[in-house]
C-alpha positions in Angstrom: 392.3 -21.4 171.5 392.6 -18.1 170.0 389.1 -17.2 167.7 391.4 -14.9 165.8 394.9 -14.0 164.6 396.0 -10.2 163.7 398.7 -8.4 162.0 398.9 -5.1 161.2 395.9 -4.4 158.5 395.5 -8.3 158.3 393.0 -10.4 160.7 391.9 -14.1 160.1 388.4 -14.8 162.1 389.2 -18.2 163.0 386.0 -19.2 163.7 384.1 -18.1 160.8 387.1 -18.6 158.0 387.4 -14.9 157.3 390.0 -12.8 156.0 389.9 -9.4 156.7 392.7 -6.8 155.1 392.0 -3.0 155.7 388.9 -4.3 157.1 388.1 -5.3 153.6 387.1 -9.1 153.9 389.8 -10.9 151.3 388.6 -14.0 149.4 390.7 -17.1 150.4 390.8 -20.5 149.4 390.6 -23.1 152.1 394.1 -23.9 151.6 395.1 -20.2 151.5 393.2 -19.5 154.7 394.6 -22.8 156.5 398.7 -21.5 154.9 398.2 -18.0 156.5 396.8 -18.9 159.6 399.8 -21.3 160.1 401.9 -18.4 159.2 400.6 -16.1 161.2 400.1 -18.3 164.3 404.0 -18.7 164.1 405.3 -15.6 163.2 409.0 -14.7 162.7 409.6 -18.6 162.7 410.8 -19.8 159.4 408.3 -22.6 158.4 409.6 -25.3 156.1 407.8 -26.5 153.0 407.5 -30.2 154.2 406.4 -28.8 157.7 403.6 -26.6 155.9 402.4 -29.5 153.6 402.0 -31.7 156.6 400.0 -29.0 158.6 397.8 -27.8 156.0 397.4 -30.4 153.6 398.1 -33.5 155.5 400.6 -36.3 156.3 398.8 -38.3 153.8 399.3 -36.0 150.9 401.5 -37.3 148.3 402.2 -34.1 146.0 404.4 -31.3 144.9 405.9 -29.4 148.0 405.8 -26.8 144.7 402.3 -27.0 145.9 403.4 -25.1 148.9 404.9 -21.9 146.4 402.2 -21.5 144.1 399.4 -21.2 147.3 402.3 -18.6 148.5 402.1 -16.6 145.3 398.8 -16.8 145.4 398.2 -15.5 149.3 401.0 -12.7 148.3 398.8 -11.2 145.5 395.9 -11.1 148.0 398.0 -9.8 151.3 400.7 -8.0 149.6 401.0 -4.4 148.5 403.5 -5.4 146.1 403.7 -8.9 145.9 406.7 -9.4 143.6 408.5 -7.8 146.4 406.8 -9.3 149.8 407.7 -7.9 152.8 404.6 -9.8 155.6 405.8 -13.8 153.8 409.2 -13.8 153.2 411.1 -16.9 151.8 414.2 -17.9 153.3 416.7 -19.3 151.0 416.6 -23.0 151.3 414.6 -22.8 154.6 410.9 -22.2 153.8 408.8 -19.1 154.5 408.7 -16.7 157.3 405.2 -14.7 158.6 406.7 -11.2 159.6 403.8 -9.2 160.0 
């Protein structure tokens, strides 16, 4: 398994929970680190909220696939130069979100 993922500016050091942007580390959550690692690990494939609950938070977790949006927002203020107008997560109407790079 990979010990890292990379994308542009942004690296995630899988191992020791990381985030690095402009070689600046970034302060993540857990939940934001394990949401842009699943991102990034499939990138260009729109992800849908259901399938990004079940990966990072669980198949037993019973809450608000809104849960999935507000972690986004939060990951685009931290990864995005301007985050009201993301270009590395996209959302895809009706579909989900989409890592671009």
């Amino acid at each position: 398994a990979p010990k890292s993922l990379a994308s542009g500016d942004l690296k995630l050091d899988l191992v020791s929970r990381k985030a690095y942007r402009n070689n600046q580390e970034i302060n993540l959550s857990y939940k934001e680190f394990d949401l842009l690692a699943e991102l990034m690990r499939n990138q260009g494939v729109v992800l849908s909220r259901d399938l990004l609950l079940t990966k990072v938070w669980g198949y037993d977790y019973f809450g608000e696939s809104r849960t999935v949006d507000v972690h986004i927002r939060w990951l685009r203020e931290k990864i995005e130069a301007e985050p009201s107008k993301p270009v590395r997560i996209t959302t895809i109407r009706s579909g989900g979100y989409r890592f671009e790079g």
